[in-house]
N, C-alpha and C positions, 0 to 999 in steps of 0.2 A: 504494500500500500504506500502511496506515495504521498508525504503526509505536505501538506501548505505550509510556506513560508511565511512568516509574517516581518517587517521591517523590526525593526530595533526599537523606533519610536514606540509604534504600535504594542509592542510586546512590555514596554515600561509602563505606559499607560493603562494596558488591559490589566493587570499587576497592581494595580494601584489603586483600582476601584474596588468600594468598600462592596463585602459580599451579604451585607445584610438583604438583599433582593434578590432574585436570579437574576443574573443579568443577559441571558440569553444567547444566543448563537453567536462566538466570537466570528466565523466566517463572514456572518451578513454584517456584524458592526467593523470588520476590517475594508469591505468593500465602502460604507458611508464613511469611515475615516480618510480612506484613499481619493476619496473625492472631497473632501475639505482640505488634503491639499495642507494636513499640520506639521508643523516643524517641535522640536522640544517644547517650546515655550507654551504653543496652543497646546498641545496634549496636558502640557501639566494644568493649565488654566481649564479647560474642559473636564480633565479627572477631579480639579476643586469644585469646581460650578457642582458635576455629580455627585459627589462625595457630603457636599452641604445639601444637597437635597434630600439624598436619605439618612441624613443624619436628623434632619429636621422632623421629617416621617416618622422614623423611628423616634425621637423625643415624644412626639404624641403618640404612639402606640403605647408605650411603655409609662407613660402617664396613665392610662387606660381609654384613649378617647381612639377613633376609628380615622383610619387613613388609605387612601387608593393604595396599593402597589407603585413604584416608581416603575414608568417606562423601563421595555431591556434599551440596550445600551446602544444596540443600533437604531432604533427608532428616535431615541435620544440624540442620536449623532445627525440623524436626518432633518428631523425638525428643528436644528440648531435649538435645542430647548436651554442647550448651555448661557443663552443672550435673553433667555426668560428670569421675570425675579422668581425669587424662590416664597411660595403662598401659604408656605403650611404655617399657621398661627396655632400659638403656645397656648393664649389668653382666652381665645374664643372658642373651642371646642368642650363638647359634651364629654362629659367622660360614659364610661357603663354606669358605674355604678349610681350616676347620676341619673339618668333615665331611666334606672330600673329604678329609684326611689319616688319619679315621676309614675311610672306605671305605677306602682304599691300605692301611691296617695291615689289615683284617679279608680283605682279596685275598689278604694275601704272607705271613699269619700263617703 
């Protein structure tokens, strides 16, 4: 079997991203990489932009409050989501065990 090369860029950057999510098909996110066209410096900038994302994510999961899956990593590369702010708020999500205390008052009202 003849296994795919990947650049040196690429293989620092894929290494770098945090594995809290799956990140999906490293082939299809080497092919959206090869067309942005990154040098060191975007790779590392694009693996922070990810990396704050779901670190963000997970802060709210682990708070107890409910969060999407972050994009895999080549959809992420596609939709430049790297040059998106990052949405996930700390402040304003439900947690569980908040809502279940809403459901129990709306039962026994």
């Amino acid at each position: 079997m003849k296994r795919k090369a990947y650049s040196q860029t690429f293989e620092t950057f894929w290494k770098s991203l945090e594995n809290y999510f799956p990140k999906g098909s490293k082939v299809e996110a080497y092919r959206e990489f090869q067309k942005l066209e990154c040098n060191q410096e975007d790779a590392e900038f694009i693996a922070s932009r990810y990396n704050e994302a779901v670190n963000a994510k997970k802060e709210v999961i682990e708070r107890g409050g409910w969060s999407a899956p972050l994009k895999h990593v080549c959809r992420y590369l596609k939709g430049e989501e790297f040059d998106c702010e990052i949405s996930e708020r700390l402040d304003t999500g439900r947690t569980k065990d908040e809502e279940r205390r809403r459901n129990v008052e709306r039962v026994f009202r």
